[in-house]
Z-matrix of the N, CA and C atoms (Angstrom, degrees):
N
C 1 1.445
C 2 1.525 1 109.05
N 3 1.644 2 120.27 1 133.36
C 4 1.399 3 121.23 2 -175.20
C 5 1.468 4 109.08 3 -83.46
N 6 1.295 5 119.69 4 141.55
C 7 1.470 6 133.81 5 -157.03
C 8 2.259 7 80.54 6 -82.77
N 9 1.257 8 114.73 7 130.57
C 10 1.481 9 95.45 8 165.13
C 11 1.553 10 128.56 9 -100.77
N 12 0.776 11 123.57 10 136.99
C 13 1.253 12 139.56 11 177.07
C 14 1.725 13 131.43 12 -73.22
N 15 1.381 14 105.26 13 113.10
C 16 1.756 15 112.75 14 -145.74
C 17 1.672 16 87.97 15 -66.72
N 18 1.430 17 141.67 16 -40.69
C 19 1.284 18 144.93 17 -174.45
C 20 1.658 19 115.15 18 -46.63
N 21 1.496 20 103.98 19 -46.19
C 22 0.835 21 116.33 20 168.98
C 23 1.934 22 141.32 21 -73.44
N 24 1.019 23 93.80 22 -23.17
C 25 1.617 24 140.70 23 150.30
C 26 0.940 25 96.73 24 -27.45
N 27 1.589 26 108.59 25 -87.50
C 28 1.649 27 141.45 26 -155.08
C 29 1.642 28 93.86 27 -64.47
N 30 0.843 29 122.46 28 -63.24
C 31 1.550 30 126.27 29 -175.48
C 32 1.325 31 124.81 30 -50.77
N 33 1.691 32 113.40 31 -46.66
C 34 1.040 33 110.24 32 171.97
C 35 2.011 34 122.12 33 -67.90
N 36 1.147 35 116.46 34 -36.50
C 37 1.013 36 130.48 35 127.74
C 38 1.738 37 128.94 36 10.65
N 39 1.432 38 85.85 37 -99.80
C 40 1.768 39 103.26 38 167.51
C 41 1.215 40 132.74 39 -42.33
N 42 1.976 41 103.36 40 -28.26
C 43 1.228 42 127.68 41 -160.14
C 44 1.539 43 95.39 42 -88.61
N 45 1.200 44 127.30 43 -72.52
C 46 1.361 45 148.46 44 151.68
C 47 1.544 46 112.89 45 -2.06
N 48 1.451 47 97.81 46 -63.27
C 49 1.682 48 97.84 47 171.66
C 50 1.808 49 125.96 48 -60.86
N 51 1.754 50 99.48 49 -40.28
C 52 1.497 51 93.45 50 173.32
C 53 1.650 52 126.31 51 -71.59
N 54 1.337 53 90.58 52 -29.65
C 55 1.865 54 100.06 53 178.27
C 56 1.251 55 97.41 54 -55.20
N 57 1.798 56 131.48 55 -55.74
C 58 1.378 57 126.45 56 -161.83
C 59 1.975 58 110.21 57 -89.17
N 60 1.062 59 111.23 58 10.62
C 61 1.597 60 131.13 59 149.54
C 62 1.164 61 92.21 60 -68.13
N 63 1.239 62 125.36 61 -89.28
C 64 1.193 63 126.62 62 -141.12
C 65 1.269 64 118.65 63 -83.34
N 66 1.664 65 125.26 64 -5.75
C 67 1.515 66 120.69 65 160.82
C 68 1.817 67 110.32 66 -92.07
N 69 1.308 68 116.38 67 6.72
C 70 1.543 69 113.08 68 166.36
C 71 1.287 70 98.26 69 -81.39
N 72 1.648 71 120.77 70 -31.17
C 73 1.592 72 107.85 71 -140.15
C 74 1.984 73 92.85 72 -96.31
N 75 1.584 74 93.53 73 -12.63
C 76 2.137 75 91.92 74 170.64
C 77 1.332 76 106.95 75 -83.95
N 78 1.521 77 112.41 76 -17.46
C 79 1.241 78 111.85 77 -159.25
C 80 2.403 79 102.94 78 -82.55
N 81 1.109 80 79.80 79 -58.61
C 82 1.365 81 98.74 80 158.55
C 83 1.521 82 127.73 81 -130.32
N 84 1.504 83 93.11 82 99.14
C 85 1.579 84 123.15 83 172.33
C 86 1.786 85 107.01 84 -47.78
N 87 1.529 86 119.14 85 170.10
C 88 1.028 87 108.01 86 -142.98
C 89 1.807 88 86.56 87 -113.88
N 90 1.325 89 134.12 88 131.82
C 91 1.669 90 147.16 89 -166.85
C 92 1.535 91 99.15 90 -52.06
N 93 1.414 92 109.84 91 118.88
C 94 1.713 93 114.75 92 156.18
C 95 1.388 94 124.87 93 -32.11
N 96 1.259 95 134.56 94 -16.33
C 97 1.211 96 137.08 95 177.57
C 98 1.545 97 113.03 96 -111.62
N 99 1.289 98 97.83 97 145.33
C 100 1.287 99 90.34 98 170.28
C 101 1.686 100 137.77 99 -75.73
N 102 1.792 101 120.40 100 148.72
C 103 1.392 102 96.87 101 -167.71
C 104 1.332 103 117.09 102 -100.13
N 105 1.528 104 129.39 103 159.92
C 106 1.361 105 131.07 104 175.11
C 107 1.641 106 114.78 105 -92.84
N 108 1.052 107 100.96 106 124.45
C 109 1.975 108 104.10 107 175.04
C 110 1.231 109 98.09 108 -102.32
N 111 1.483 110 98.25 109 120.46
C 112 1.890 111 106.33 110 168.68
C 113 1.481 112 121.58 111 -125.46
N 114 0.538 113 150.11 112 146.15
C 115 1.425 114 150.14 113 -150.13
C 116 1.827 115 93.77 114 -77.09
N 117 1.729 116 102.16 115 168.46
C 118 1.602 117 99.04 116 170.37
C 119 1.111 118 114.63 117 -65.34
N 120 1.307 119 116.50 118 -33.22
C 121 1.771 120 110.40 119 -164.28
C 122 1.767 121 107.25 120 -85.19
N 123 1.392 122 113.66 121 -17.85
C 124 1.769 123 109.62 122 -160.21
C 125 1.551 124 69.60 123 -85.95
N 126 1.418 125 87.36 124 -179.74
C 127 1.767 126 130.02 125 171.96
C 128 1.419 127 111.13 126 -160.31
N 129 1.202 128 102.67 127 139.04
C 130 1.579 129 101.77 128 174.94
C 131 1.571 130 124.56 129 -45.36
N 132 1.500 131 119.18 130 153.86
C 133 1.599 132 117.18 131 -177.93
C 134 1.414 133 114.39 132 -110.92
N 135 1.150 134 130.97 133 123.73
C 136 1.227 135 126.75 134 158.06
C 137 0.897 136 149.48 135 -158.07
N 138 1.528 137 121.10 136 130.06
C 139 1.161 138 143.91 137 -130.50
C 140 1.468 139 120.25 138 -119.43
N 141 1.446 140 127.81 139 135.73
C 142 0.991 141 136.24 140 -99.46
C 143 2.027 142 79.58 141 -122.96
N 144 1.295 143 133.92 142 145.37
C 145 1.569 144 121.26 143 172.06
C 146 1.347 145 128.71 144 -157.69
């Protein structure tokens, strides 16, 4: 049995995470518009003219 190695661990790891970055981001491409970050509590305002 191979003794494992935490370096390697970590890497495989790291590796894992960018591959599955990057098959969300083919999977779903990123919206023609731009997006708004609002906090939990705001909501958008709008007003009436």
């Amino acid at each position: 049995m191979r003794d494992r190695d935490a370096a390697l661990d970590s890497a495989i790891t790291e590796v894992a995470a960018i591959l599955g970055d990057a098959l969300v981001r083919l999977i779903f491409p990123s919206p023609a518009g731009p997006q708004v970050d609002l906090l939990e509590t705001e909501s958008p305002h709008v007003t009436a003219g």
